[in-house]
C-alpha positions as CSV (number, residue, x, y, z in Angstrom):
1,X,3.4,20.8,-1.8
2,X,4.9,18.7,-4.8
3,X,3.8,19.8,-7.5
4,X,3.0,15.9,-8.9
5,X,0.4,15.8,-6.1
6,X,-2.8,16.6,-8.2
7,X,-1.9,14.3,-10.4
8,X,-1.5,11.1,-8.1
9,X,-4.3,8.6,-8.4
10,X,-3.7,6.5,-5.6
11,X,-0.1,7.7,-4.0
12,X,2.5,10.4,-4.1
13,X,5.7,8.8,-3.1
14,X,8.5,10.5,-5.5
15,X,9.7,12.5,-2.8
16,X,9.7,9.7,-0.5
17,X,11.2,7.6,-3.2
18,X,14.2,10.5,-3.5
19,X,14.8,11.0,0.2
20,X,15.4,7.6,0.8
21,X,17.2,6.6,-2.0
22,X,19.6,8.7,-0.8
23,X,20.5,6.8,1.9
24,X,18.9,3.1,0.5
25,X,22.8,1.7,-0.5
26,X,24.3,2.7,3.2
27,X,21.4,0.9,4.6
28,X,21.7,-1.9,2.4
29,X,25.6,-2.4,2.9
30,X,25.2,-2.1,6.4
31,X,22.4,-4.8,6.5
32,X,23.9,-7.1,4.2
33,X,27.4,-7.6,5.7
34,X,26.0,-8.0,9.2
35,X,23.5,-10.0,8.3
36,X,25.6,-12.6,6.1
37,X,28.0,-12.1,9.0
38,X,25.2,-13.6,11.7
39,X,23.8,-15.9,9.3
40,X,27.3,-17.3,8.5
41,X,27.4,-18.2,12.4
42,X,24.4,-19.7,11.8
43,X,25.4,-21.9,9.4
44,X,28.6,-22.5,11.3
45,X,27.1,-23.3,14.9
46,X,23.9,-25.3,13.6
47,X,26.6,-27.4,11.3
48,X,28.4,-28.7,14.7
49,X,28.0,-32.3,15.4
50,X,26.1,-31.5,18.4
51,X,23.0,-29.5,16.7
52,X,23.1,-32.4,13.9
53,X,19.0,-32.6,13.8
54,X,16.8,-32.7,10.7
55,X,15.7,-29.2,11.7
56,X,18.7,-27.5,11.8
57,X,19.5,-28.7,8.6
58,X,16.5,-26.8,7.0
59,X,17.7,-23.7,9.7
60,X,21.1,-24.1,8.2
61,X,20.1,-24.3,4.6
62,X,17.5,-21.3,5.4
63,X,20.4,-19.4,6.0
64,X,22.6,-20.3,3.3
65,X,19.9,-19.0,1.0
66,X,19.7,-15.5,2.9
67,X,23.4,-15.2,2.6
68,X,23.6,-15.7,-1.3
69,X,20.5,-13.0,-1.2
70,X,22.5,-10.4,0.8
71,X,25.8,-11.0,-1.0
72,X,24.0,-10.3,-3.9
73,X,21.9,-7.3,-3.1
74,X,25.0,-5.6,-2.5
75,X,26.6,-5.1,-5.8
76,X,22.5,-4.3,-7.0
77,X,22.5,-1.4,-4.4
78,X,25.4,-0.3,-5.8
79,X,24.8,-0.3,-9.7
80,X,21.9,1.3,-8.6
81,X,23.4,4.2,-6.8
82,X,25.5,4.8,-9.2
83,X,24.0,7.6,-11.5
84,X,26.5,6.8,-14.6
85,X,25.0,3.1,-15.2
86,X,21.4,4.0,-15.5
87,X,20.4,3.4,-18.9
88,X,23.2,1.2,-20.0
89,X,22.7,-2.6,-21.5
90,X,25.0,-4.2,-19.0
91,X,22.7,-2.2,-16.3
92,X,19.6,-3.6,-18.2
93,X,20.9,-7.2,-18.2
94,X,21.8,-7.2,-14.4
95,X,18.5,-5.9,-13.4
96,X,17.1,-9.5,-15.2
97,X,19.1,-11.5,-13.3
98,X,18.9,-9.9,-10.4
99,X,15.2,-10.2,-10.6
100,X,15.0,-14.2,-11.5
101,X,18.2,-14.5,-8.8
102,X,16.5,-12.8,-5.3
103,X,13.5,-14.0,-6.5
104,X,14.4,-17.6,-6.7
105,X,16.9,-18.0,-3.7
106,X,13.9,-15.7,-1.3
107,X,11.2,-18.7,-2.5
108,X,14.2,-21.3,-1.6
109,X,13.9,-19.1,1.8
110,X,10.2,-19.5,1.5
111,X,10.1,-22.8,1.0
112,X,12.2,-23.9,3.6
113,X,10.1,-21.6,5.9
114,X,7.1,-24.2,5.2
115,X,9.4,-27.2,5.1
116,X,10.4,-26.3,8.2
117,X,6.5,-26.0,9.8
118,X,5.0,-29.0,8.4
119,X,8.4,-31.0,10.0
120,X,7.7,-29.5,13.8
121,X,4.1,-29.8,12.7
122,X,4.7,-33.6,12.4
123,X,7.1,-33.7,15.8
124,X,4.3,-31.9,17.7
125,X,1.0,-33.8,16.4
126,X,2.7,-37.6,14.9
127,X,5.5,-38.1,17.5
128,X,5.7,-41.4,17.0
129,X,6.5,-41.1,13.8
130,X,8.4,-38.3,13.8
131,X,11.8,-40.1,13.4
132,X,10.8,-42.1,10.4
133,X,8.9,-39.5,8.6
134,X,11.2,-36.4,9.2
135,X,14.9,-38.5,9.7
136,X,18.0,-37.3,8.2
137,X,18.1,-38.7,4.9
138,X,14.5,-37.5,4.0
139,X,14.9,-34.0,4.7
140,X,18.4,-33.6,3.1
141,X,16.4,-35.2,-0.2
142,X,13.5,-32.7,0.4
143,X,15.9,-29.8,0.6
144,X,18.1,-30.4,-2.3
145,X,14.5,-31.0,-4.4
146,X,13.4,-27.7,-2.6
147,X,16.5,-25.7,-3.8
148,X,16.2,-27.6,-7.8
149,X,12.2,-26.7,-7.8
150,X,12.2,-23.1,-6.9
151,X,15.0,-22.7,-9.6
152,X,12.5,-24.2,-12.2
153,X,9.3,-22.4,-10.9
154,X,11.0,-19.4,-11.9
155,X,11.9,-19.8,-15.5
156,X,8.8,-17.6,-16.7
157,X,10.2,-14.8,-15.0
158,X,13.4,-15.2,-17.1
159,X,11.7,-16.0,-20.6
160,X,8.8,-13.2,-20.0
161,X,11.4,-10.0,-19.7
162,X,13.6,-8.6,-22.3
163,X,16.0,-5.4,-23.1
164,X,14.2,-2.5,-25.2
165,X,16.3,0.3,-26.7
166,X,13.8,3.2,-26.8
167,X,14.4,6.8,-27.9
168,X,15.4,9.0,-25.5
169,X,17.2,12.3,-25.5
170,X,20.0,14.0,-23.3
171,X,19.5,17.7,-21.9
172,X,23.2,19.4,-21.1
173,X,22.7,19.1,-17.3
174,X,22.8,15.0,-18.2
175,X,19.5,14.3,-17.3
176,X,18.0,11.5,-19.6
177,X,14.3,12.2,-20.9
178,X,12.0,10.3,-23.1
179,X,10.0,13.8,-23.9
180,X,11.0,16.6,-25.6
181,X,10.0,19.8,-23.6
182,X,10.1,22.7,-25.7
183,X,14.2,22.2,-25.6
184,X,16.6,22.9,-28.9
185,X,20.2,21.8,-27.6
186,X,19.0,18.0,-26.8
187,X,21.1,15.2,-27.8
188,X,19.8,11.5,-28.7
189,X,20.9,9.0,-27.1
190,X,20.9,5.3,-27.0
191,X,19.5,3.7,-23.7
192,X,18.1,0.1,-22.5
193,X,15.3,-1.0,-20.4
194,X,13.7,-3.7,-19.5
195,X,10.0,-4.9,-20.2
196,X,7.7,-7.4,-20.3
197,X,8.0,-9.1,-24.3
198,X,3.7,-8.8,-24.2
199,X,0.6,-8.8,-22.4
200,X,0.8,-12.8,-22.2
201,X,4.0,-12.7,-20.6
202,X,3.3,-9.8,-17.9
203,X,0.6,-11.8,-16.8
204,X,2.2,-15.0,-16.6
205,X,5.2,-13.3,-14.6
206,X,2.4,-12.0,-12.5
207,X,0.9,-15.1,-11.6
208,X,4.3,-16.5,-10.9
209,X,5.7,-13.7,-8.7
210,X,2.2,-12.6,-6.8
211,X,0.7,-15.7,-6.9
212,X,3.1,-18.5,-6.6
213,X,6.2,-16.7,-5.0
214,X,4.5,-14.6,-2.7
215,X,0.1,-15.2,-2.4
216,X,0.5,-18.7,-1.7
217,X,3.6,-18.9,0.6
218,X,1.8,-16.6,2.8
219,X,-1.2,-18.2,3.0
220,X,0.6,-21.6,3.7
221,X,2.6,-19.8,6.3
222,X,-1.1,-18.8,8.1
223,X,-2.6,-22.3,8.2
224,X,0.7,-23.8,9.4
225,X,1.1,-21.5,12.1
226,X,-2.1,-21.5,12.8
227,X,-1.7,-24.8,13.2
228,X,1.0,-25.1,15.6
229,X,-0.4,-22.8,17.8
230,X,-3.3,-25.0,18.2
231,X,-1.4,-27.7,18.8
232,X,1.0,-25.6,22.0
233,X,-2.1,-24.6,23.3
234,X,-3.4,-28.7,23.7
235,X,0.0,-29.1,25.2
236,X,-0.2,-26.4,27.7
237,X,-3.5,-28.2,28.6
238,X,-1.7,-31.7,28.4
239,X,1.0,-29.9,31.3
240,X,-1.8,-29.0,33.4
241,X,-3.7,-32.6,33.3
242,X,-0.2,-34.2,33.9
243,X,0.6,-31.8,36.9
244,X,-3.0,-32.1,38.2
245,X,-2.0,-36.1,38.1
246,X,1.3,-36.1,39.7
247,X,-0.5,-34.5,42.8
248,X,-3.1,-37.5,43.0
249,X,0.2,-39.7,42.9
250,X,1.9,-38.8,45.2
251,X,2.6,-42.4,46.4
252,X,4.6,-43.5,44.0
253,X,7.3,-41.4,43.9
254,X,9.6,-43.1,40.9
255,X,6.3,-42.5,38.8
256,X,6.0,-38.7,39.6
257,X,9.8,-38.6,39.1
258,X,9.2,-40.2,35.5
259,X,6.4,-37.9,34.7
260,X,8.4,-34.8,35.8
261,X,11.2,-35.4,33.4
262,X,8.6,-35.9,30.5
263,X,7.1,-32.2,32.0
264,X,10.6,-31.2,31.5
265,X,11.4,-32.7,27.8
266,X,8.2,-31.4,26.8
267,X,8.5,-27.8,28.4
268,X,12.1,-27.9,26.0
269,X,10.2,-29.2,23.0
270,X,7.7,-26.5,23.4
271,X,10.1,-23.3,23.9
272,X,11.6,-24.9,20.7
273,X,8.8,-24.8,18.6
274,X,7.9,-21.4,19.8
275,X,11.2,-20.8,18.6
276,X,10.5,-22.0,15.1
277,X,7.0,-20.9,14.9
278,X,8.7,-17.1,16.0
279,X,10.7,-18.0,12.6
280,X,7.9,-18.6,10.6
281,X,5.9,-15.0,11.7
282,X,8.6,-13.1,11.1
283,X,8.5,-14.8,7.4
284,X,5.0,-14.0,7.0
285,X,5.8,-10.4,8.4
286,X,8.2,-10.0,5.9
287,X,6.1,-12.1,2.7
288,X,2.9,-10.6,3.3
289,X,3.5,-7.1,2.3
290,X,5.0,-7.8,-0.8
291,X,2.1,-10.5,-1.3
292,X,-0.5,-7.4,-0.7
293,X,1.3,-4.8,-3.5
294,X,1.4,-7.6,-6.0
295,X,-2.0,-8.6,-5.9
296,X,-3.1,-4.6,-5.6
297,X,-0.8,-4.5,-8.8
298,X,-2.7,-6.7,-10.5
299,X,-5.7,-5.1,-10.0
300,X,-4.8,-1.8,-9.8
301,X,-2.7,-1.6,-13.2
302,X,0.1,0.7,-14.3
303,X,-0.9,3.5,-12.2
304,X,-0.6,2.0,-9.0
305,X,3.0,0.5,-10.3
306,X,4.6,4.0,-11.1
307,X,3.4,5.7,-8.3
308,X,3.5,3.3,-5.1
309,X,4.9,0.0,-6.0
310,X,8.3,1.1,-7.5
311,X,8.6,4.2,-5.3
312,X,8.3,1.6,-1.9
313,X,10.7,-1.3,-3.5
314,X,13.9,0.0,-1.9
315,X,11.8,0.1,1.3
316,X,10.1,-3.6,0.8
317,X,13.6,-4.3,0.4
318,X,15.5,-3.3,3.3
319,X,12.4,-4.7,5.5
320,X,12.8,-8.2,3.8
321,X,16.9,-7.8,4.0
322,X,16.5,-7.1,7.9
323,X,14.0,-10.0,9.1
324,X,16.9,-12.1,7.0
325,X,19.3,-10.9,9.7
326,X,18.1,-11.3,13.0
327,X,17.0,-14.8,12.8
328,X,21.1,-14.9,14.6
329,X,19.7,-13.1,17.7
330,X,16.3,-14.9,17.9
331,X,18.0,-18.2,18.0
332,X,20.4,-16.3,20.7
333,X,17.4,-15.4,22.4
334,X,15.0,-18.4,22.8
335,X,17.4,-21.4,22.4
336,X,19.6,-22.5,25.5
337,X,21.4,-25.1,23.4
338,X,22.3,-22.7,20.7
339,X,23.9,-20.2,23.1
340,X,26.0,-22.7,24.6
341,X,27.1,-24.4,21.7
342,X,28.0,-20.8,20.5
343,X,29.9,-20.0,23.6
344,X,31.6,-23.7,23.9
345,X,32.7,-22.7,19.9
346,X,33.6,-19.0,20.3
347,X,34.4,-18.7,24.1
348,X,36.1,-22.2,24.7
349,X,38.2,-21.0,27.7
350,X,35.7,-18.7,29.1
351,X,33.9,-20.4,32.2
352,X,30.7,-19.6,30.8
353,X,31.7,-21.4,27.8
354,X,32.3,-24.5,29.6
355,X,28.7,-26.6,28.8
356,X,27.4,-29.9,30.4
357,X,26.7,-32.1,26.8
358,X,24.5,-34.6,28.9
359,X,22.1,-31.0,29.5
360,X,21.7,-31.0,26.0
361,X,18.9,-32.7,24.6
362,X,18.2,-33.6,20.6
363,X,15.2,-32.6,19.3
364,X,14.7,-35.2,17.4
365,X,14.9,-37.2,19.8
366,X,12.5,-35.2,22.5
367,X,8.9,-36.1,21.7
368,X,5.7,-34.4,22.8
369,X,3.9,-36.5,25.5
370,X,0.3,-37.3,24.8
């Protein structure tokens, strides 16, 4: 048994922490160049002149932000690994930025995420309105203000860390210690960290990351989803009252003709939104955690940071990293126009690559019937 046990208060995670550490930069390479690779795709296939719609413009700019967080976890993973840079300023001053910089593009991500519900929450309940409230020109303005907001909203986080040079000594196996234990051939040596610059300013960056990057994102995420759930259910029950009234009309046949193409638009509309709403879970699947261990930090205190929090980052991260990079294979999955625009792109001369364009239809234009 570890020998740090008896002294846990609420979790003993250091060996945890150590095992997979060793094996946490591997992981995170291997995550982060296939996962810009797919969302790179992304950005490429949803970009084409065919998927031109105001939601794949928030899908494609969703993506852009998980690329610039994966390109940049990389060179973090790897500072981190290696041993030699602990303790050095340069070190100190990268683990700021990196902080403000994954913090900021994953609310961009975030952001988008909500953007992105309220828009098919607006196609799915307002229709009729869909086209004038959600067009083009109004959600390129709303992302661009997304991705200049976020930036701002994290400012505190920059102004409320800073660089501390503490003393610390070096044993003559390397190790770095802040303690002297009972040892005579110790040598002092200059290292940074970073801290919070007060009490004010750890709780402000609290309320900005738990709260406003990560509590209320989440809780957003709920009600939206919640909402669009609600609102596939009422058109599973609008399919049923519409089938139920193509059989009691059967004598006008151009009529049931009519009503089964809207059965058909609507059936397309609907996979899409389950689709999007699939999007949005595995957000919340991803936020929530992270939402849970900073509130518990908040209450819990310094304890609970040292011995659980820190020691299950590298996990939190490689979770977060891989719901980033499968978005490629759920779109590959549940969207029949994105497959064949990928083939038509990739696989031109293939036969499967061959598509019918007048199969496709916009869904923008595709509205729910009521």
């Amino acid at each position: 048994m570890n020998s740090s046990t008896p002294n846990a208060t609420y979790c003993d995670l250091k060996q945890f922490s150590k095992d997979f550490r060793s094996c946490h930069i591997y992981l995170s390479f291997m995550i982060c160049t296939l996962g810009s690779i797919l969302n790179i795709l992304n950005i490429f296939i949803l970009s084409t002149k065919q998927m031109r719609s105001p939601t794949n413009f928030i899908l494609t700019s969703l993506a852009i932000a998980d690329v610039i967080v994966m390109l940049e976890y990389m060179p973090f993973a790897y500072m981190q690994d290696r041993r030699t840079a602990y303790y050095t300023y340069g070190f100190a001053s990268f683990i700021i930025f990196h902080a403000v910089f994954t913090n900021a593009f994953h609310f961009i991500s975030c952001c988008l995420a909500i953007i992105l519900a309220i828009w098919r929450y607006i196609a799915v309940k307002f229709p009729q309105n869909n086209q004038k409230w959600c067009s083009e020109t109004r959600t390129k303005y709303t992302i661009f203000f997304t991705y200049i907001s976020c930036a701002f909203v994290c400012i505190p986080l920059v102004l409320s860390m800073t660089i501390n040079s503490p003393l610390a000594y070096k044993t003559p196996e390397g190790e770095i210690i802040f303690k002297i234990r009972n040892q005579t051939d110790l040598e002092n040596v200059t290292v940074y960290l970073t801290s919070y610059r007060n009490s004010i300013f750890k709780n402000i960056s609290f309320y900005v990351y738990g709260v406003v990057l990560k509590l209320i994102p989440c809780i957003l995420l709920v009600v939206l989803s919640t909402l669009l759930i609600i609102e596939l259910f009422k058109a599973k029950q609008r399919k049923k009252a519409l089938l139920h009234a193509d059989n009691k009309e059967t004598k006008l046949l151009q009529k049931k003709k009519t009503n089964q193409k809207h059965a058909e638009k609507e059936k397309q509309f609907n996979r899409t939104t389950k689709m999007l709403l699939a999007v949005l879970l595995l957000f919340l699947m991803a936020e929530f955690p992270q939402a849970m261990m900073g509130l518990l930090l908040h209450i819990l205190g310094d304890k609970f940071y040292s011995e659980c929090y820190v020691p299950l980052g590298d996990l939190l991260d490689i979770f977060t990293l891989t719901i980033s990079a499968i978005n490629f294979v759920l779109y590959c999955i549940m969207s029949q126009k994105f497959r064949e625009v990928f083939r038509e792109v990739f696989f031109p001369y293939l036969p499967c690559g061959k598509v019918k364009k007048n199969q496709w239809i916009s869904l923008q234009t595709v509205n729910t019937v009521v």
